[in-house]
C-alpha positions in Angstrom: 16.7 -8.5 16.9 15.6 -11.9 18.4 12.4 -11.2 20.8 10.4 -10.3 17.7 10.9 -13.1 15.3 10.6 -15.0 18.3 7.7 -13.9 19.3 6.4 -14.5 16.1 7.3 -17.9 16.0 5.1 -18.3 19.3 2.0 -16.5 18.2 2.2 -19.0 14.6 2.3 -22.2 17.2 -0.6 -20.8 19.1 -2.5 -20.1 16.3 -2.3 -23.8 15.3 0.6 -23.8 12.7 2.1 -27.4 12.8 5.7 -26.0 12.2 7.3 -23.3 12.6 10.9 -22.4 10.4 12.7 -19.4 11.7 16.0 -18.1 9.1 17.5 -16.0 11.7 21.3 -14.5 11.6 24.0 -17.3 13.3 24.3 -14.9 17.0 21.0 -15.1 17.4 20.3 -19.1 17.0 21.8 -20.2 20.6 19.1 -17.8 22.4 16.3 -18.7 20.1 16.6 -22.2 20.3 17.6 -22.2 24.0 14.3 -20.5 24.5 11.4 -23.0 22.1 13.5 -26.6 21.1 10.3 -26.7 18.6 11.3 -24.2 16.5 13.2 -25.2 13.5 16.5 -22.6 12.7 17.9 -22.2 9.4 21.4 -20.2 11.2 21.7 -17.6 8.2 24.9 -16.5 7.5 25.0 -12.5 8.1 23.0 -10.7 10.1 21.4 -8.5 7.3 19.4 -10.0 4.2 21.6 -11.0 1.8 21.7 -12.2 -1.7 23.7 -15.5 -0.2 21.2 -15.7 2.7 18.3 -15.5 0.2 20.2 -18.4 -1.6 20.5 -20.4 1.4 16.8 -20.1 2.4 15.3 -21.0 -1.1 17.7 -23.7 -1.1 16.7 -24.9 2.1 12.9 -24.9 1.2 13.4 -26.4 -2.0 15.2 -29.0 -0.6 13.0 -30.3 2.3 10.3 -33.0 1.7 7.1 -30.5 3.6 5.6 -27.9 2.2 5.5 -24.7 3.3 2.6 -22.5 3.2 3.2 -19.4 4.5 6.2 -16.9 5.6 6.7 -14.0 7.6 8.8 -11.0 6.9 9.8 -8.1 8.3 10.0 -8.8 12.4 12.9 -8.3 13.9 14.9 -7.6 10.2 16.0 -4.1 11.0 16.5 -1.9 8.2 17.7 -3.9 4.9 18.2 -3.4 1.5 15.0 -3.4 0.0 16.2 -5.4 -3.6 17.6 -8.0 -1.3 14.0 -8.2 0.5 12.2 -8.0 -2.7 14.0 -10.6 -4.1 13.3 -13.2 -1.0 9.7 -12.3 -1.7 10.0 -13.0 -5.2 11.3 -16.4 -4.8 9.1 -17.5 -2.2 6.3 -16.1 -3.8 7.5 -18.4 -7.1 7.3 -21.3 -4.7 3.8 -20.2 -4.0 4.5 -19.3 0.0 2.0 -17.1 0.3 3.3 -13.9 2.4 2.8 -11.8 5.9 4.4 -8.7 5.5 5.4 -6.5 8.7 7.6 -4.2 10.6 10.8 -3.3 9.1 9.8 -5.0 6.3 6.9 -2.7 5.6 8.2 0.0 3.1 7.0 1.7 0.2 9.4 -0.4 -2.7 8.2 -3.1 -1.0 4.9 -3.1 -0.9 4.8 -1.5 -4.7 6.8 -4.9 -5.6 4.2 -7.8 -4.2 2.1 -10.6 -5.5 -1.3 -8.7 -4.0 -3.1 -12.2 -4.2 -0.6 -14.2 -2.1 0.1 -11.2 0.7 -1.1 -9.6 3.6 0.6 -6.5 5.0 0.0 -5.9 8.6 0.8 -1.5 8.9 0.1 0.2 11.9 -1.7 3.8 11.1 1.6 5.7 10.6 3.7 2.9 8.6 -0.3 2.7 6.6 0.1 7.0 6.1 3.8 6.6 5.3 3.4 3.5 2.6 0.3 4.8 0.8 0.8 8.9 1.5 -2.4 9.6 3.1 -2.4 12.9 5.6 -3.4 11.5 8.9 -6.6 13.3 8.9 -8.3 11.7 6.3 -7.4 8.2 7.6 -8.2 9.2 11.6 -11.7 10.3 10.8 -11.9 7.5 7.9 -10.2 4.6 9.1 -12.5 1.9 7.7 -13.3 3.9 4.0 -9.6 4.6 3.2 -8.5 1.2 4.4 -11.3 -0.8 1.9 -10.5 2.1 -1.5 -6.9 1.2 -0.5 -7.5 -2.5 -0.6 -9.8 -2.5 -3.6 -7.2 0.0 -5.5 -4.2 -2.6 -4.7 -6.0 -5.7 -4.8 -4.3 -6.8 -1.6 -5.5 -7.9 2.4 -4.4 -5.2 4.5 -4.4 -5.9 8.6 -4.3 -2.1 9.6 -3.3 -2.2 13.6 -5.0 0.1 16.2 -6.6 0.5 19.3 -9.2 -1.4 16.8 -7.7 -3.8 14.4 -9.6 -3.5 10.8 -9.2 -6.5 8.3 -10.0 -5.5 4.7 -9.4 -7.2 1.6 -11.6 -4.7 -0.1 -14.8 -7.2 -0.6 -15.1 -8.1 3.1 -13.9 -5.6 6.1 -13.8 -7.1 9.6 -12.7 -5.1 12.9 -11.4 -7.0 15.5 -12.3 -5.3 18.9 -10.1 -7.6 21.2 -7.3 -5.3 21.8 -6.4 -4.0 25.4 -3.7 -2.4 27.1 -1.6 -5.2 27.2 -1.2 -4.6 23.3 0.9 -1.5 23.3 3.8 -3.0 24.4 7.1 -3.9 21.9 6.2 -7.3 20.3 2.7 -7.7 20.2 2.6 -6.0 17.1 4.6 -9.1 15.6 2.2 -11.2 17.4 -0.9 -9.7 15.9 
């Protein structure tokens, strides 16, 4: 899918991010490009995560003269072969990128297989019930206990998506109470 990753790409340049790197699948390059010239595209060459498009992203990074920071995973991926995805995790977590984990790529064998310090993992309630295997009860009348145990347990930041965002890394919880209407629609999800 391009609209998410896309997306995606326009929330990091709002949010300040000097630039932004998009490895997307070679169909989807003409309309991404067509639609922000300041994206960068690293055209990848299938439209699933590969081992050879894992090779051709590390060696990409590894061969450009900026650092970069941060990656997003997950919008837009559809559903992939978790080793593959693990393994792009692993080797930009080994080049200390920290990570921002998300939609499709939000599943249990990933999540068991992270770096906790360098990731955030952005669930919505029912990816959050499925990943961890809470009943939805205990988190609906919970939200904010359940989400800070879970953190502490996993040592990890976890942005759990609502009708009222909470933040927790375990130590500090924050809820954002921005959200409106306009946020249920497909996308924002990837924007937040």
């Amino acid at each position: 899918y391009h609209g998410a990753p896309l997306l995606t790409g326009l929330a990091a340049y709002r949010s300040g991010v000097d630039l932004v790197y998009m490895a997307i699948p070679k169909p989807l390059v003409i309309p991404v490009r067509s639609y922000s010239p300041s994206m960068i595209v690293l055209p990848l060459p299938d439209v699933k995560i590969t081992e050879g498009g894992i090779k051709k992203i590390i060696k990409y990074i590894s061969g450009m003269n900026v650092s970069i920071n941060s990656a997003v995973l997950g919008p837009g991926i559809g559903k992939s072969k978790n080793k593959y995805l693990s393994l792009l995790i692993h080797k930009l977590q080994d080049n200390g990128i920290k990570i921002v984990v998300d939609a499709d790529a939000l599943t249990g064998e990933i999540i068991e297989n992270l770096d906790n310090d360098n990731t955030v993992i952005t669930p919505h309630i029912e990816e959050f019930r499925r990943i961890f295997g809470y009943n939805m009860e205990d988190i609906s009348h919970n939200r904010i206990e359940v989400l800070e145990e879970t953190c502490k347990n996993r040592k990890m930041t976890i942005l759990l998506k609502g009708q009222t965002d909470i933040i927790s890394n375990g130590r500090e919880t924050y809820v954002n109470l921005t959200g409106n209407s306009g946020m249920t629609v497909g996308g924002t999800g990837d924007i937040l």
